[in-house]
N, C-alpha and C positions, 0 to 999 in steps of 0.2 A: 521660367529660366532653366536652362537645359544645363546647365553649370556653371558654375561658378570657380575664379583663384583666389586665395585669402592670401594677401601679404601683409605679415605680422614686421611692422617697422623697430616693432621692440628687438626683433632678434638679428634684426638688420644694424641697430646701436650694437648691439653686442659683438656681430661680428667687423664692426669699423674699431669696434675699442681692442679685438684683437688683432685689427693688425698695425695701429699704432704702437700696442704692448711693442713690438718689433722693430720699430723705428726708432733713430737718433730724433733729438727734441726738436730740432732745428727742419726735420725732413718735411716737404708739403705735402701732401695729401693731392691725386689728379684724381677723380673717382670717375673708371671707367662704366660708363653708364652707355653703350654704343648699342645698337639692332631691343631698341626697347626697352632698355635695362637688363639684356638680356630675358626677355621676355617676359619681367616682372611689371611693366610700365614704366617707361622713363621720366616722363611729366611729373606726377606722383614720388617717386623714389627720390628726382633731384630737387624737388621743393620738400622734403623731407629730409635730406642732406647737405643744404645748400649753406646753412648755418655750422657745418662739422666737416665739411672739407676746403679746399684751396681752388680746386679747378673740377670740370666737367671735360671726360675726353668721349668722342664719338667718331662713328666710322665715317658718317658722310654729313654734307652741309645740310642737307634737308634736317637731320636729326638735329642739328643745334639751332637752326632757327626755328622747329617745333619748340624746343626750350625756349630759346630768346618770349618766343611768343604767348609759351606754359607762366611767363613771369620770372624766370630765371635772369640772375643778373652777375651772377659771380663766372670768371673766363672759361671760355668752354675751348677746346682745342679739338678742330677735324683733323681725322689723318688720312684722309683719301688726298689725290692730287687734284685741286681746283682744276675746273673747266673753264675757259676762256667768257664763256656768257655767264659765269654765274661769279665773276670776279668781282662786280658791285658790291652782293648781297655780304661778302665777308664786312665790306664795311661798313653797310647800310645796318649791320646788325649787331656792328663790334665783335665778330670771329675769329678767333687764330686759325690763320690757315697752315698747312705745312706746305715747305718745298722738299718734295723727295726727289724733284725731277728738276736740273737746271732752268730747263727751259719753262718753270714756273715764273722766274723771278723779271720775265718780260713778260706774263700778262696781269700782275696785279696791280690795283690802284695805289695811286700816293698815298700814304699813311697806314694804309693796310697792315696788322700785327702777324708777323707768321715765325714758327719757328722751324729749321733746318730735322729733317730727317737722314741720316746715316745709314747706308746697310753694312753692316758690318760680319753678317754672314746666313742672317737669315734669306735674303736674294728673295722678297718678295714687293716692297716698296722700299727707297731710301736712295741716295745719292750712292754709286759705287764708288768704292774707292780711288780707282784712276780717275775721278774729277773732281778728286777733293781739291787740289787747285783750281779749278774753274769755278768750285765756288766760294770758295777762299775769293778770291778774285770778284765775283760779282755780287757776293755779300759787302765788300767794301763801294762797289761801285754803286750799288743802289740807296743810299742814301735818306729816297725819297719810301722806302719801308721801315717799319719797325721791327728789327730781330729782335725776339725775349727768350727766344730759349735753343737748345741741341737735343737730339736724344737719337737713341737706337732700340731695336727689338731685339731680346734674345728669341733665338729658334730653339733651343731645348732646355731649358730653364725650366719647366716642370719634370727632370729626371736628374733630383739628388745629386751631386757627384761629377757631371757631364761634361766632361772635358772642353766642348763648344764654350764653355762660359764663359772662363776667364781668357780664353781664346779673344773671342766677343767683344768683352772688357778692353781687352789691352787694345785692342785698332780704336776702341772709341775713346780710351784717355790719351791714344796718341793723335785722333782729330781733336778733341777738343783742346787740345794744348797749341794747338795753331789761332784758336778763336778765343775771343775778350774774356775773362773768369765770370762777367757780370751778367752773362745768358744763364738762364733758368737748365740744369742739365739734370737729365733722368734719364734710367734704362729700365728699373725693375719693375718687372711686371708679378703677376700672383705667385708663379714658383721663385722667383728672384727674392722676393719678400721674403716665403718662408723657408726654402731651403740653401739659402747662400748668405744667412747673417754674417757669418764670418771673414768675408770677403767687402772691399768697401765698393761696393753700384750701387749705393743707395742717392750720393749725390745728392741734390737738392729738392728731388723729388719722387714720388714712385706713383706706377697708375695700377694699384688695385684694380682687378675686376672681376672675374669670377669668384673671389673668397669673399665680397661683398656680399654674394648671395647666399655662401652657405658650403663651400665647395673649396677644397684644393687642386690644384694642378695635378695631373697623374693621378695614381696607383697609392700616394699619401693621404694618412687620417692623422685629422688633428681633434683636439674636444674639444676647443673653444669654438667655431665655426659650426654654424646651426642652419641646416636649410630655412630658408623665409617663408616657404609657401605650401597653402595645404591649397590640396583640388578636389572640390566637394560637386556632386551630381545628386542623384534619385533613382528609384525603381520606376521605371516608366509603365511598366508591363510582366506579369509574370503568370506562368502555364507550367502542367504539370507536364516530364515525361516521361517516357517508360524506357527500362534497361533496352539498348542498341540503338533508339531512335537520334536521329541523327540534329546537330544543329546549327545554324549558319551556313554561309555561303560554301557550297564545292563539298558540303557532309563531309568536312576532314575532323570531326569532333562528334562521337559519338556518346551517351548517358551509358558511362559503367553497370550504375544501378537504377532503378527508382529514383526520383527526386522535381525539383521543383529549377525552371529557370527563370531568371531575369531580365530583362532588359534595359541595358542602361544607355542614355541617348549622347553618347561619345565616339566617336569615331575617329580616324583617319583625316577626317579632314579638321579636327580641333589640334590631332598634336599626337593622335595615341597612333605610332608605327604598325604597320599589318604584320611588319617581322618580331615585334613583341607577343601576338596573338596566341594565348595557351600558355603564355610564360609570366604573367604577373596575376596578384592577387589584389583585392580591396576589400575595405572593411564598411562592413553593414551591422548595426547595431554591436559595435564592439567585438565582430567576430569575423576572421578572414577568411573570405570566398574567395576560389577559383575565378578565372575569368576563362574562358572554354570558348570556340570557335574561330574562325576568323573574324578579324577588324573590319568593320563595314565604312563606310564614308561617314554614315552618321552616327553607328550603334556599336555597344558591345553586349556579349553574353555572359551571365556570370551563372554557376551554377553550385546545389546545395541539394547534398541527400534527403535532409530535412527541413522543413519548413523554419529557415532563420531570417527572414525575408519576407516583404508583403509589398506590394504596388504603393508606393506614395515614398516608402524609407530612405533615408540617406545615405549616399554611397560615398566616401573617400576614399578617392582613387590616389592622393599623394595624403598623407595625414599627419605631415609636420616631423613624423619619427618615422618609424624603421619603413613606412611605405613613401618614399622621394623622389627625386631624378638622379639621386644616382646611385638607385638600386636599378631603375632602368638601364638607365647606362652598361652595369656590368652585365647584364641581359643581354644588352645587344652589340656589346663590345665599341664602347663611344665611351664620349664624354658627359657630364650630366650640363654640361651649355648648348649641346646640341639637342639635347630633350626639351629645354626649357625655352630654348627660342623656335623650336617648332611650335608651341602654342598659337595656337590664330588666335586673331583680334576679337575675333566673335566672342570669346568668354570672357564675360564680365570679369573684371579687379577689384578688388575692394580690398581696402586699407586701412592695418586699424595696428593700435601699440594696443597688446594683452599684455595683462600683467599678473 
């Protein structure tokens, strides 16, 4: 096994109990579980939450009907816009589909469950606002669907403060006040939850998804929120070199001194960026090494003045604390969801509550 991810379910309870701490009693829980669970396994993760939340949302139909099919039975809600051939499967599999786009609501099937998307300024999917009469209008005239809910996305809800918000807010309590009180209606997403308590968007529901894993929106630290996942490898290989000799691809990393390298069988193509290369550390028997050279497709370099290291030892490349995805992140100037849904499928998951 060339690596492995551990996701600890314990600290994924922890950080669900934090972000209920934050919610009115009555608010639902939609747990954004969408592009794998971000990276941590979606299958896994939602039949480990499927008892401690209300809904499952996800980006595309394929991903809900992997659930549907993982055994999952609690609502799962797509936000991508149905395609015309795949308008069956919402119902063949009990799907909420969404309409962000009028002209959805002439191709789904009778009885089909969807709920209405709004763009209220993010401008990326949702109904624009000059055709909130047209579906005012064709929400009434379709009969033969089941509307359960409204919602919008805020655009900068992970930056504290951000004047877009309540902007945001006010066009979506002013669509929603044209449409029935008895739709399910939600806006807030992870900065929503923890930087805008004061404000009412919580409505009747909110879709957690990055602080699920461990992570805030932005440039914010919170304590309660714990990364979920360590990322454990091995010493594949190790040789000794001498001060100046050079290593890795293109010789842009040279042996200051004396010293011993390693090689660890991670690359580029599991997840680890070639622009991180030289800029992260991991830890080997309790002690943090260098990583030195370029990022290869399949390997990385670590090196050590002295012999702290031996061929067989274990390498943690994320280790639960201060080595994560978003200490990467601030490395490479990203978010640490863009680190953790680059993981390829190829590395094993395993699952477990430590306690």
């Amino acid at each position: 096994m060339r690596s492995e991810i551990y996701v600890d379910l314990s600290k994924l309870d922890g950080n669900l109990k934090a972000i209920k701490s934050r919610l009115r009693s009555s608010v639902k829980v939609m747990a954004v579980i969408k592009d794998n669970a971000y990276g941590h396994g979606a299958v896994p993760v939602a039949k480990h939450l499927s008892s401690q939340v209300d809904w499952f949302c996800v980006a595309t139909l394929l991903e809900a009907i992997e659930l549907r099919e993982g055994g999952i039975e609690i609502p799962i809600l797509v936000f991508e816009v149905p395609e015309k051939q795949d308008a069956e499967k919402y119902l063949e599999y009990s799907i909420t589909a969404t309409v962000s786009d009028i002209s959805t609501f002439e191709i789904l099937k009778a009885g089909t469950e969807y709920q209405l998307n709004f763009d209220t300024g993010m401008r990326r999917l949702g109904i624009p606002s000059e055709e909130i009469e047209s579906a005012l209008s064709l929400y009434k005239e379709h009969k033969e669907l089941n509307c359960t809910g409204i919602y919008t996305h805020f655009s900068s809800a992970d930056e504290p403060e951000n004047e877009s918000v309540p902007m945001q807010l006010a066009k979506f309590k002013s669509i929603v006040g044209r449409f029935p009180d008895n739709l399910l209606k939600h806006t807030a997403n992870t900065g929503a939850i923890f930087y805008y308590q004061d404000m009412d968007l919580q409505f009747d529901a909110v879709r957690p998804g990055v602080c699920l894993y461990g992570y805030l929106a932005g440039e914010s630290e919170t304590s309660d929120l714990t990364p979920i996942i360590e990322w454990k490898s091995y010493v594949m290989q190790t040789r000794a070199v001498k001060k100046g000799e050079p290593v890795g691809y293109g010789e842009t990393w040279k042996a200051p001194i004396d010293g011993i390298v390693g090689t660890v069988p991670i690359g580029y193509s599991d997840g680890v960026q070639r622009l991180i290369g030289g800029k992260f550390m991991v830890e080997i028997n309790g002690e943090f090494i260098q990583q030195v050279g370029r990022i290869s497709m399949d390997y990385f370099g670590v090196f050590s003045p002295d012999p702290l290291f031996k061929k067989g030892d274990e390498v943690k490349v994320f280790n639960g604390k201060e080595l994560n995805p978003k200490e990467w992140a601030k490395l490479l100037d990203t978010i640490p969801y863009e680190i953790t849904t680059s993981l390829h499928d190829r590395i094993k998951r395993r699952y477990s509550k430590i306690v």
